[in-house]
Jmol script that loads the backbone (N, CA, C; Angstrom):
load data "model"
ATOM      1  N   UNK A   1     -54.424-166.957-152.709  1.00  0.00           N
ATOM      2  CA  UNK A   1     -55.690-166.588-153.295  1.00  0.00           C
ATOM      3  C   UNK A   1     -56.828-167.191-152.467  1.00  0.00           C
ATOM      4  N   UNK A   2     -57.556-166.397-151.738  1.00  0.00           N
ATOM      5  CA  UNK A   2     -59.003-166.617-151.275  1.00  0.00           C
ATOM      6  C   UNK A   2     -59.966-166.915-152.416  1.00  0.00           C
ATOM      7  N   UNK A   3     -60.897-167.877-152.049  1.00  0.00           N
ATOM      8  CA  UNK A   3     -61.923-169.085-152.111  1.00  0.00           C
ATOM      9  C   UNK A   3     -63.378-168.773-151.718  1.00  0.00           C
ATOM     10  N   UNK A   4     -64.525-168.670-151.904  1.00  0.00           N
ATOM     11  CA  UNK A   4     -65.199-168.411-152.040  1.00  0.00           C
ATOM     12  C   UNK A   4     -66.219-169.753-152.329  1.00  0.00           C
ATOM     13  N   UNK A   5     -66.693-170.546-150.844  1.00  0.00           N
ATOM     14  CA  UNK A   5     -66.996-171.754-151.285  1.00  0.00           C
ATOM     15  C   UNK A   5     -68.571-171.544-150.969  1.00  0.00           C
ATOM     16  N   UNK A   6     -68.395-172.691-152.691  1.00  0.00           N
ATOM     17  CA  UNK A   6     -70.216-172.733-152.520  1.00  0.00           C
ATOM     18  C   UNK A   6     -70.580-174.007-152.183  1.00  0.00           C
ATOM     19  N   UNK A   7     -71.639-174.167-150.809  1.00  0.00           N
ATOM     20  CA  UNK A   7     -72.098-175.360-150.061  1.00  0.00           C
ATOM     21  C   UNK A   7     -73.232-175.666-151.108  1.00  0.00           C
ATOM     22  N   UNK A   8     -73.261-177.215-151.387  1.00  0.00           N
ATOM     23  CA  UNK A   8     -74.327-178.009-151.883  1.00  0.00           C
ATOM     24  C   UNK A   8     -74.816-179.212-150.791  1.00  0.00           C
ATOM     25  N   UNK A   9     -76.164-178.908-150.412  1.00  0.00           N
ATOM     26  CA  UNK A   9     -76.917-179.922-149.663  1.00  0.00           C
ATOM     27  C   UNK A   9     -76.899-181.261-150.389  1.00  0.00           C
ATOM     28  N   UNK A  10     -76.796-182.452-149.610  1.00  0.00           N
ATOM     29  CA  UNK A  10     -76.903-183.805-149.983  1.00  0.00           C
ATOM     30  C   UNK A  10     -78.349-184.151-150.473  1.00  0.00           C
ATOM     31  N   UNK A  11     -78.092-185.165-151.687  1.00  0.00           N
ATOM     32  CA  UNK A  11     -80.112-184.740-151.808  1.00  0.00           C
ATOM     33  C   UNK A  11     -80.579-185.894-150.807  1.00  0.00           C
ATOM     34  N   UNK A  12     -79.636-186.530-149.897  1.00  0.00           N
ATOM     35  CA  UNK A  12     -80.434-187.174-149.007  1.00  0.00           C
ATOM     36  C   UNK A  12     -80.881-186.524-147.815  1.00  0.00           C
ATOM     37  N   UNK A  13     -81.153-185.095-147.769  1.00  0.00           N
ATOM     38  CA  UNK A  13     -81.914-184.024-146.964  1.00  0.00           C
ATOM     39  C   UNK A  13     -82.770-184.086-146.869  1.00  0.00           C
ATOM     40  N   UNK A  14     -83.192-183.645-145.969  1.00  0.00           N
ATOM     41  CA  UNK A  14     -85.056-183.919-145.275  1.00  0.00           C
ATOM     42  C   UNK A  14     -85.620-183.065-146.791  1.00  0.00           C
ATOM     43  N   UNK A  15     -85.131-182.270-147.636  1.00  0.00           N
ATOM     44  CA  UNK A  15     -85.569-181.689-148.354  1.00  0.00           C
ATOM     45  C   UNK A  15     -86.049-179.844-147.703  1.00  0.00           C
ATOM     46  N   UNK A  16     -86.060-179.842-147.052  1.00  0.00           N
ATOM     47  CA  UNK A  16     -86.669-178.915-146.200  1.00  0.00           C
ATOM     48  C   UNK A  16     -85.602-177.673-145.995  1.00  0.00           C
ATOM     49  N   UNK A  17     -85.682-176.770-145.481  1.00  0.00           N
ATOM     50  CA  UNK A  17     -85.010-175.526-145.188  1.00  0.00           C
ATOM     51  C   UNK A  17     -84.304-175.883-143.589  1.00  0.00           C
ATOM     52  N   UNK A  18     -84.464-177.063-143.370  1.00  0.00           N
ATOM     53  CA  UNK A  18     -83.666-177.300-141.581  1.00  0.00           C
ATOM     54  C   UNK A  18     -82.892-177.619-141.850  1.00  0.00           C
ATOM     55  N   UNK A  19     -81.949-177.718-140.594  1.00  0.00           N
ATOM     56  CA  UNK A  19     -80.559-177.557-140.103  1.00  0.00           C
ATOM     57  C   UNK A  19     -80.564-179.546-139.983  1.00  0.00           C
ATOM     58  N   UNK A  20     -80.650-180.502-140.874  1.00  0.00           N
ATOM     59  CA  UNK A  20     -80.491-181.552-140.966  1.00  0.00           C
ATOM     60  C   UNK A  20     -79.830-182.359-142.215  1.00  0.00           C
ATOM     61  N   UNK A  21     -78.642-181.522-142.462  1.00  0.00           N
ATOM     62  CA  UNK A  21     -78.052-181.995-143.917  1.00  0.00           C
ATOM     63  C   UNK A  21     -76.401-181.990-143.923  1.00  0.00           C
ATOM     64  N   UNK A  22     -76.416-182.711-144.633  1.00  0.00           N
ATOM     65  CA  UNK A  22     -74.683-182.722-144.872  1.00  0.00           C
ATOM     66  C   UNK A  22     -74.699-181.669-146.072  1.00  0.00           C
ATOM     67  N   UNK A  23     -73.511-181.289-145.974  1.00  0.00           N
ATOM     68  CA  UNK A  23     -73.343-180.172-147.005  1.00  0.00           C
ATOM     69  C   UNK A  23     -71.606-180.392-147.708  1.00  0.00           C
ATOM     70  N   UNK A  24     -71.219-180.113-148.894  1.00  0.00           N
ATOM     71  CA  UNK A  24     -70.004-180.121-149.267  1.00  0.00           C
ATOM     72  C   UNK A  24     -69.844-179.401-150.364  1.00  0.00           C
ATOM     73  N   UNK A  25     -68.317-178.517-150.636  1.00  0.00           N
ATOM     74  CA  UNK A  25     -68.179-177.502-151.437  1.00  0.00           C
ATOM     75  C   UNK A  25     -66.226-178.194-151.410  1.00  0.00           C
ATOM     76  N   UNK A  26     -66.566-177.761-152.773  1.00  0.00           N
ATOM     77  CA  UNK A  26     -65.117-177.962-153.772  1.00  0.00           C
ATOM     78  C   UNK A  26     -64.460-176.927-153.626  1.00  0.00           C
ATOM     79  N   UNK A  27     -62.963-177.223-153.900  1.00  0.00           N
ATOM     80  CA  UNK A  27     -62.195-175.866-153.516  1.00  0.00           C
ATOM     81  C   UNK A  27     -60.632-176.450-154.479  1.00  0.00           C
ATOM     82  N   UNK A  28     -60.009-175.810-155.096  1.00  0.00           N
ATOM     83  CA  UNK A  28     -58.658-176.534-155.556  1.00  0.00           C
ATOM     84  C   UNK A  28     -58.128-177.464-154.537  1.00  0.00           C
ATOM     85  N   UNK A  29     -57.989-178.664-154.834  1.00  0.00           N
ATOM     86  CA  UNK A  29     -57.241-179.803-153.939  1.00  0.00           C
ATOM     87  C   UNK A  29     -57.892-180.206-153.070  1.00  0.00           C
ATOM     88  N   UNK A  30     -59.152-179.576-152.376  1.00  0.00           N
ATOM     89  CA  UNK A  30     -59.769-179.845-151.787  1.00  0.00           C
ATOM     90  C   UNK A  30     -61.553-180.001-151.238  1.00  0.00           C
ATOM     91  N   UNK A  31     -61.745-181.179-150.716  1.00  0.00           N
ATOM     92  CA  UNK A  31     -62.922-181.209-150.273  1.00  0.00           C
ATOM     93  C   UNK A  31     -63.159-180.675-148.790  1.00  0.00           C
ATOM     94  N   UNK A  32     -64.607-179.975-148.823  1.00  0.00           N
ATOM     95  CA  UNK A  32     -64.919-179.504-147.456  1.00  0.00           C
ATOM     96  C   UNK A  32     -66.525-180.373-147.345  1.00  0.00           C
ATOM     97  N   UNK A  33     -66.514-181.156-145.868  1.00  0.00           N
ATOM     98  CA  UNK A  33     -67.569-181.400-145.728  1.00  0.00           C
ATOM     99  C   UNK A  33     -67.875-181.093-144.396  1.00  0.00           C
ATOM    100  N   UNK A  34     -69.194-180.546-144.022  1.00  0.00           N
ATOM    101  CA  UNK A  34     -70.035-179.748-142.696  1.00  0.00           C
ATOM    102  C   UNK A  34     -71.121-180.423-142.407  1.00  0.00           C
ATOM    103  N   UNK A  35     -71.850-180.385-141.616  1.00  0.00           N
ATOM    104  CA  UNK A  35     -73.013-180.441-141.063  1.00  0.00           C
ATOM    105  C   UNK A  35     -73.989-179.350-141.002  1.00  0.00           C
ATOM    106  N   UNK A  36     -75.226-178.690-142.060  1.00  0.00           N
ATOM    107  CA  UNK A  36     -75.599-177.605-141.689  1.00  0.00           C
ATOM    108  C   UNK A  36     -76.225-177.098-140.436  1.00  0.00           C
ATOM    109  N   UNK A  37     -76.250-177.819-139.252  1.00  0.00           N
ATOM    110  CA  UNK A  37     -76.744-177.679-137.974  1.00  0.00           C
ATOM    111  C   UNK A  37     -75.317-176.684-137.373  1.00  0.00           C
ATOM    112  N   UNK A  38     -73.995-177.373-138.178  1.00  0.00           N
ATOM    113  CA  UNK A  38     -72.941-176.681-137.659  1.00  0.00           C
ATOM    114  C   UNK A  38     -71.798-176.442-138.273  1.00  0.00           C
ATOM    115  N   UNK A  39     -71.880-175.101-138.645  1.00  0.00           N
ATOM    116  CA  UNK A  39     -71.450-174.894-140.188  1.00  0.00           C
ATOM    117  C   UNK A  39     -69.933-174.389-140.070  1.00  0.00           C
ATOM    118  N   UNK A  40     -69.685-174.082-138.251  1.00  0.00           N
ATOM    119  CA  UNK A  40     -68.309-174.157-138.127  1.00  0.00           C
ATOM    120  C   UNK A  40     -67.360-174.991-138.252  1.00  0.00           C
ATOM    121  N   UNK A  41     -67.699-176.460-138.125  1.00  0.00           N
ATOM    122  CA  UNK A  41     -67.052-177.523-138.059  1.00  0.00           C
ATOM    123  C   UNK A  41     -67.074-178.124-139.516  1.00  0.00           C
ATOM    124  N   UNK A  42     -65.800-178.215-139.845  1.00  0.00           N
ATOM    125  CA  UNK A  42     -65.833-178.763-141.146  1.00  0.00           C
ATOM    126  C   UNK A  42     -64.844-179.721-141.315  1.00  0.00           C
ATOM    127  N   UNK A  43     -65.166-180.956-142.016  1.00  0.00           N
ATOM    128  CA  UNK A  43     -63.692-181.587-142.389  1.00  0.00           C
ATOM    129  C   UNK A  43     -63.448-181.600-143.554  1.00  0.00           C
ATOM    130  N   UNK A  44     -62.288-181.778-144.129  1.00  0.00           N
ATOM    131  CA  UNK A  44     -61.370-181.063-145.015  1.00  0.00           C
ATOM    132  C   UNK A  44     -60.403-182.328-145.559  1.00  0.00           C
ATOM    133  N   UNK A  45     -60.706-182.765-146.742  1.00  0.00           N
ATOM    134  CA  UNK A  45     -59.702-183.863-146.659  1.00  0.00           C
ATOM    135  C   UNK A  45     -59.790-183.839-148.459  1.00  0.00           C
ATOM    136  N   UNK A  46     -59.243-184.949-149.485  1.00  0.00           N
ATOM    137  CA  UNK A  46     -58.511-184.250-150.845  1.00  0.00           C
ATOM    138  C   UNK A  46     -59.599-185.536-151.237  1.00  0.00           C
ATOM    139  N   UNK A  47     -60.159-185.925-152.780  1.00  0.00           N
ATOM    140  CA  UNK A  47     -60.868-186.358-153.421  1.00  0.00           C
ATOM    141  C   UNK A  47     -60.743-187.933-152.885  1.00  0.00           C
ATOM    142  N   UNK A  48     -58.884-188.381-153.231  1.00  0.00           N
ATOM    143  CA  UNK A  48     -58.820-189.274-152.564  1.00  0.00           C
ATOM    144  C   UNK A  48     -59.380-190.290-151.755  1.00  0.00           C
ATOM    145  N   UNK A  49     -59.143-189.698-150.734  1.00  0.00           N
ATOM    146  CA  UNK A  49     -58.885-190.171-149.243  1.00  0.00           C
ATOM    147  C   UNK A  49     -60.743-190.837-149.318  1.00  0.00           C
ATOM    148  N   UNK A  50     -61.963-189.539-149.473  1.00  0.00           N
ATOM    149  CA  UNK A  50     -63.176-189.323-149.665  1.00  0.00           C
ATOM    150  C   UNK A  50     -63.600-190.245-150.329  1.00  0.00           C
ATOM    151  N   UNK A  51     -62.684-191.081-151.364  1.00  0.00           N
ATOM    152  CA  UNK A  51     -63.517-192.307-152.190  1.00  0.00           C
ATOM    153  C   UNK A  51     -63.738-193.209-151.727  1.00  0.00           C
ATOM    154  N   UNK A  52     -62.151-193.190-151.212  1.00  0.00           N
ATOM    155  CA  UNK A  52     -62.266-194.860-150.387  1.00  0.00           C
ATOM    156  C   UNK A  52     -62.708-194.905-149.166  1.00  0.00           C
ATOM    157  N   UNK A  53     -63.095-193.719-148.113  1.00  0.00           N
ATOM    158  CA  UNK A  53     -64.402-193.873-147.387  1.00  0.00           C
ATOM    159  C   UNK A  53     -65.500-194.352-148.034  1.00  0.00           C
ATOM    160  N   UNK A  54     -65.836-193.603-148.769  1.00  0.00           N
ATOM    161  CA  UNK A  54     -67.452-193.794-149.666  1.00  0.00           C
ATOM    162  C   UNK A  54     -67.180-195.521-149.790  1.00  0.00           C
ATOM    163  N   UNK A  55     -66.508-195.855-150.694  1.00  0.00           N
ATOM    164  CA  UNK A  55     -66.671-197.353-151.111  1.00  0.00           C
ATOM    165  C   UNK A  55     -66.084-198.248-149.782  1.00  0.00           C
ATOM    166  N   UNK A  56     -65.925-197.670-149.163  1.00  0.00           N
ATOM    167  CA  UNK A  56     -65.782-198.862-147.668  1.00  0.00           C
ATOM    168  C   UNK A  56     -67.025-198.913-147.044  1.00  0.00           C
ATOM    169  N   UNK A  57     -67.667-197.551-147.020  1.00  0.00           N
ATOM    170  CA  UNK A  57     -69.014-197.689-146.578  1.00  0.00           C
ATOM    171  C   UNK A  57     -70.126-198.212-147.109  1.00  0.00           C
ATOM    172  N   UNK A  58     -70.147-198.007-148.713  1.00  0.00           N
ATOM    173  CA  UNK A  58     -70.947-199.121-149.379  1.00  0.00           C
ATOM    174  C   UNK A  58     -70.634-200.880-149.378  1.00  0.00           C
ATOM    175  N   UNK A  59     -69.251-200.724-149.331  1.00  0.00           N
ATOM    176  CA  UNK A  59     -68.753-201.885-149.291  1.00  0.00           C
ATOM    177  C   UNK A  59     -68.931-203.070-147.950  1.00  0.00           C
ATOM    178  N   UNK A  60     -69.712-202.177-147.062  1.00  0.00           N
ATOM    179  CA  UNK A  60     -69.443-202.616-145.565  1.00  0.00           C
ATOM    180  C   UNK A  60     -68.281-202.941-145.222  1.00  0.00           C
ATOM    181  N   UNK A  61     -67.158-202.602-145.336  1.00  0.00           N
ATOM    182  CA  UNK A  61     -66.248-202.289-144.793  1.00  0.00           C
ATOM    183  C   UNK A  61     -66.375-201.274-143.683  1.00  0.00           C
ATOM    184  N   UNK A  62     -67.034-200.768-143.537  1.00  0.00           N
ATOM    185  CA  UNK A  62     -67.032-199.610-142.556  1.00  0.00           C
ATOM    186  C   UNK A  62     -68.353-199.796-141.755  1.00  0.00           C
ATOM    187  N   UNK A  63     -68.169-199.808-140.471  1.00  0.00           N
ATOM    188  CA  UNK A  63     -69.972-199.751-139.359  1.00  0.00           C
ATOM    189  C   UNK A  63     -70.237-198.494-139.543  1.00  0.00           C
ATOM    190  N   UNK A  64     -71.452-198.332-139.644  1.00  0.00           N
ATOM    191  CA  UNK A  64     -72.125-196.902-139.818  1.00  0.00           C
ATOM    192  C   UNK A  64     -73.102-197.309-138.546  1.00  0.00           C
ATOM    193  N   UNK A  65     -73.354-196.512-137.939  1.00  0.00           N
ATOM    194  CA  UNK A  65     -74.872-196.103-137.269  1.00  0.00           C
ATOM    195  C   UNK A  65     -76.276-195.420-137.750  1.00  0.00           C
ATOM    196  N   UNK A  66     -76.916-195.386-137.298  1.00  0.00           N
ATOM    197  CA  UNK A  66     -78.159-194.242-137.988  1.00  0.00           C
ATOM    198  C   UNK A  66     -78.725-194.140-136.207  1.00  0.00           C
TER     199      UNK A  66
END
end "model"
wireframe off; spacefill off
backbone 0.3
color backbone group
């Protein structure tokens, strides 16, 4: 069964209509996250995996750049 995914902008977006946002859409079992500058490239990984990034990165566990 084909999927039909709907992208939601991060509200940490310039706010604006540009190509400067993370974007992510739900799908059974899975998360999709893109870059809207490049909407071919996507990574793809399960709720999981996605948390304990998130809380390593708040946690500083993880180097981030800006």
């Amino acid at each position: 069964m084909s999927h039909t995914l709907h992208w939601q902008k991060s509200t940490f977006s310039d706010g604006g209509e540009g190509n400067t946002c993370v974007e992510i859409a739900v799908s059974p079992g899975t998360v999709h996250l893109r870059e809207s500058d490049s909407p071919g490239a996507e990574l793809n990984t399960t709720v999981g995996p996605l948390a304990h990034l998130i809380l390593g990165v708040k946690a500083g566990a993880v180097r981030t750049t800006t």
